[in-house]
C-alpha positions in Angstrom: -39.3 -2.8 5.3 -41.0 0.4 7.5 -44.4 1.6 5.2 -42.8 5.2 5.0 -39.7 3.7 2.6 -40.5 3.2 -0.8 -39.4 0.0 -2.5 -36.1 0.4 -4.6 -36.6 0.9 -8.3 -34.7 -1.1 -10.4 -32.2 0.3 -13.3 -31.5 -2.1 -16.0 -28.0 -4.0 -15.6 -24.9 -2.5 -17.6 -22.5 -4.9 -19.0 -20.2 -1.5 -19.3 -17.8 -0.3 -17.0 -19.6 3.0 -16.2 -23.2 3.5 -15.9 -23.4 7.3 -15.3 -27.0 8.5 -13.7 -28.2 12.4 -13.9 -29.4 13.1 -10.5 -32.2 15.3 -11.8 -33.4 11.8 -13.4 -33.5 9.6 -10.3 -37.2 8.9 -10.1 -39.0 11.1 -7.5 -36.3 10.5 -5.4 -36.8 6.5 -4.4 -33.7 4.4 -3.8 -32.4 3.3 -7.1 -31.3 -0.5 -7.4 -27.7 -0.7 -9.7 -26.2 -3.6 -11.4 -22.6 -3.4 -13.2 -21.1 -6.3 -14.7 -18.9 -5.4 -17.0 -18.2 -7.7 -20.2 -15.1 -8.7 -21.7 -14.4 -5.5 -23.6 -15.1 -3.1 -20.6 -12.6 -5.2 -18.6 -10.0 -5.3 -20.8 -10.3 -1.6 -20.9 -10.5 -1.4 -17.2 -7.5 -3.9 -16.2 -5.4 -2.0 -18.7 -6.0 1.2 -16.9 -5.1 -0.2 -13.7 -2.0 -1.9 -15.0 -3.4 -5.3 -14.4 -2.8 -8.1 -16.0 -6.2 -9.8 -16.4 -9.6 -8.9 -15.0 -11.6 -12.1 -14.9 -14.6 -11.4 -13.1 -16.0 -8.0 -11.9 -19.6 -7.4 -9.9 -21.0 -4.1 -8.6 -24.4 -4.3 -7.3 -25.7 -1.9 -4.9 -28.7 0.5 -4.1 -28.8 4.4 -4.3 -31.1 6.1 -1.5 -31.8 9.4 -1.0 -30.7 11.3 1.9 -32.5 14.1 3.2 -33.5 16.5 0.4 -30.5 16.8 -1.6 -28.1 14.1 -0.6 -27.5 10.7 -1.8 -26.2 7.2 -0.3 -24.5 4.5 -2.6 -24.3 0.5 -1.1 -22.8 -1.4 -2.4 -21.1 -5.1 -3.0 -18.2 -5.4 -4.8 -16.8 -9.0 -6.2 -13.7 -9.2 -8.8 -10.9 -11.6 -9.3 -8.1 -9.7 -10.5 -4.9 -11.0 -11.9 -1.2 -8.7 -11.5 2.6 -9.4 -11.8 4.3 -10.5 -9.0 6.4 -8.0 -8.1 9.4 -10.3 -7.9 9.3 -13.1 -10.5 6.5 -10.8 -12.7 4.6 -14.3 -12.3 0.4 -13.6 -12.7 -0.9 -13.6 -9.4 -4.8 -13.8 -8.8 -6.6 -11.9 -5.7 -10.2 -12.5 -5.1 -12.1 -9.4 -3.9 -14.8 -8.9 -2.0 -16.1 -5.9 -0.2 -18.8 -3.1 0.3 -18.2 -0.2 -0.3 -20.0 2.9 0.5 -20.0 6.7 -0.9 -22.3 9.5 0.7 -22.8 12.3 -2.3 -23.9 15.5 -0.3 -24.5 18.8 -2.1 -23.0 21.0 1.0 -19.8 18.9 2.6 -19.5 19.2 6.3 -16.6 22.4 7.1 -14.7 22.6 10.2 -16.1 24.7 13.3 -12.7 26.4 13.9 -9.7 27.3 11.3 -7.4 25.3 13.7 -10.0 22.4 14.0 -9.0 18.9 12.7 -12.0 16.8 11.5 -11.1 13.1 11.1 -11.2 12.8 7.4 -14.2 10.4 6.1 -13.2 9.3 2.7 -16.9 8.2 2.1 -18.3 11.7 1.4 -17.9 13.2 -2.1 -19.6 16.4 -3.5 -23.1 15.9 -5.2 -23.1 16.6 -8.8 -25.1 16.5 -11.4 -24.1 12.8 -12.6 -23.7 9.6 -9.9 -21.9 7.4 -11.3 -21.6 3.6 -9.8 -19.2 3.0 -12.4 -16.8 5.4 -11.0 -17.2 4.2 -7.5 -16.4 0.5 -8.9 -13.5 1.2 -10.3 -12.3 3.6 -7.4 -13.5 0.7 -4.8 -11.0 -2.1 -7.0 -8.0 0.2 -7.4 -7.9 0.8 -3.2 -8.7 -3.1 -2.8 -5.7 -4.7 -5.0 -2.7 -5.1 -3.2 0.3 -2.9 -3.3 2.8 -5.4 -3.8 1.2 -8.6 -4.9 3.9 -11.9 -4.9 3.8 -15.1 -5.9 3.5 -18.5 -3.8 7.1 -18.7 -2.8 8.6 -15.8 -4.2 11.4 -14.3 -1.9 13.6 -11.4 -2.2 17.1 -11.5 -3.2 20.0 -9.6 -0.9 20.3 -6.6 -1.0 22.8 -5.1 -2.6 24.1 -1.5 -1.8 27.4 -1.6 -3.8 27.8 0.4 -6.9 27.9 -1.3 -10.3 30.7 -3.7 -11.1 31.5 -4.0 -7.5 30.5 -6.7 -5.4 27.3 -6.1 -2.8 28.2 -6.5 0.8 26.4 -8.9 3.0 26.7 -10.6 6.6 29.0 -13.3 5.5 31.0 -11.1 3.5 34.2 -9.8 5.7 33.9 -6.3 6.4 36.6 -4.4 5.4 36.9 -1.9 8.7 37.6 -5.1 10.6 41.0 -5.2 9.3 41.5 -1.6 9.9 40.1 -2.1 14.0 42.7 -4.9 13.9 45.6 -2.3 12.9 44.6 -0.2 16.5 46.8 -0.8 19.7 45.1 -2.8 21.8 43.7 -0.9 24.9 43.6 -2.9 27.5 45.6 -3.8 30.7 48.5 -6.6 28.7 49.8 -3.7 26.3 52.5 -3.2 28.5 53.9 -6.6 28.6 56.0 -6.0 25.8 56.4 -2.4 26.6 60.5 -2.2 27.0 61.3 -0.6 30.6 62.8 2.6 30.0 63.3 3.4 33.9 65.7 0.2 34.1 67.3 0.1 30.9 69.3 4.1 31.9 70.3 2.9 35.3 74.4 1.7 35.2 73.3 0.4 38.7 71.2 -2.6 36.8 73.7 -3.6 34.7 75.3 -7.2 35.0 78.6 -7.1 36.7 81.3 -9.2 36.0 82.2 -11.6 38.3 79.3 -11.8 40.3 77.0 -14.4 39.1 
């Protein structure tokens, strides 16, 4: 570690789900080491307000380090094992987590140079306040990392149906109904004149059969 950075000071652990710290509190501005493990109570709580089903295990440990004179820089290691329906059989389905997660709390955010100027958006930066609170960050950092559509070992999708109620869905090895209705069209091609009677022939007396003759 260089001399000129002071060794983290560290918070006692918090067994709830938010652990909000006043920023006029952090001590003479030294990086701040954070635990969270949140107990059974504060996970229940949590899983039900991120429609889960179960929150088994949940870890956020990190270190907050001041930034220049104002800012703040929150990093952090997040472990959970969260449990959700499966989105087809609505089977519990567990996902293991495990990522760091970062957050930048600056008192002036960064502005564009230009009105017409596009700066790549860095969802990492959030306004300073008066409270930082890891807690937040945690449960902001799970929500992003559970998947979207979570499905059970061997869970498959039904067809597709697109028909209305009480009719019958279509499907590949269902007949389409406009074949019947491309069968009912004359045939383009060259043979539709085969059967074509020829009226040229048929108005000449000259072609008729004459008797006699054979």
């Amino acid at each position: 570690m260089p001399p000129h950075t002071a060794a983290p000071r560290a918070l006692p652990p918090c067994t709830d789900a938010t652990m909000p710290l006043r920023v006029a509190d952090l001590s003479g501005r030294k990086p701040q080491r954070f635990q969270i493990t949140p107990d059974a109570t504060a996970r229940a709580t949590l899983a039900e307000e991120l429609g889960l089903l179960a929150l088994r295990k949940c870890d956020f440990r990190g270190t907050l380090t001041p930034e220049g004179r104002h800012d703040w820089r929150l990093d952090a290691r997040l472990g959970a094992t969260a449990v959700q329906p499966c989105i087809i059989t609505a089977e519990p389905v567990s996902t293991r987590i495990d990522i760091d997660v970062t957050r930048r709390f600056m008192r002036d955010l960064p502005e564009p140079v230009g009105a017409e100027t596009e700066m790549p958006e860095d969802d990492t930066i959030e306004a300073l306040g008066p409270v930082i609170d890891p807690g937040v960050v945690m449960a902001e950092a799970l929500a992003l990392a559970l998947p979207d559509y979570p499905r059970a070992a061997g869970a498959a999708l039904d067809e597709a149906s697109f028909a209305p109620p009480g009719a019958a869905p279509l499907s590949e090895t269902r007949p389409n109904p406009f074949a019947a209705l491309a069968a009912l069209k004359p045939d383009s091609g060259g043979d539709s004149d085969k059967d074509a009677p020829d009226a040229a022939a048929s108005d000449d007396p000259s072609d008729a059969p004459r008797p006699g003759k054979p």
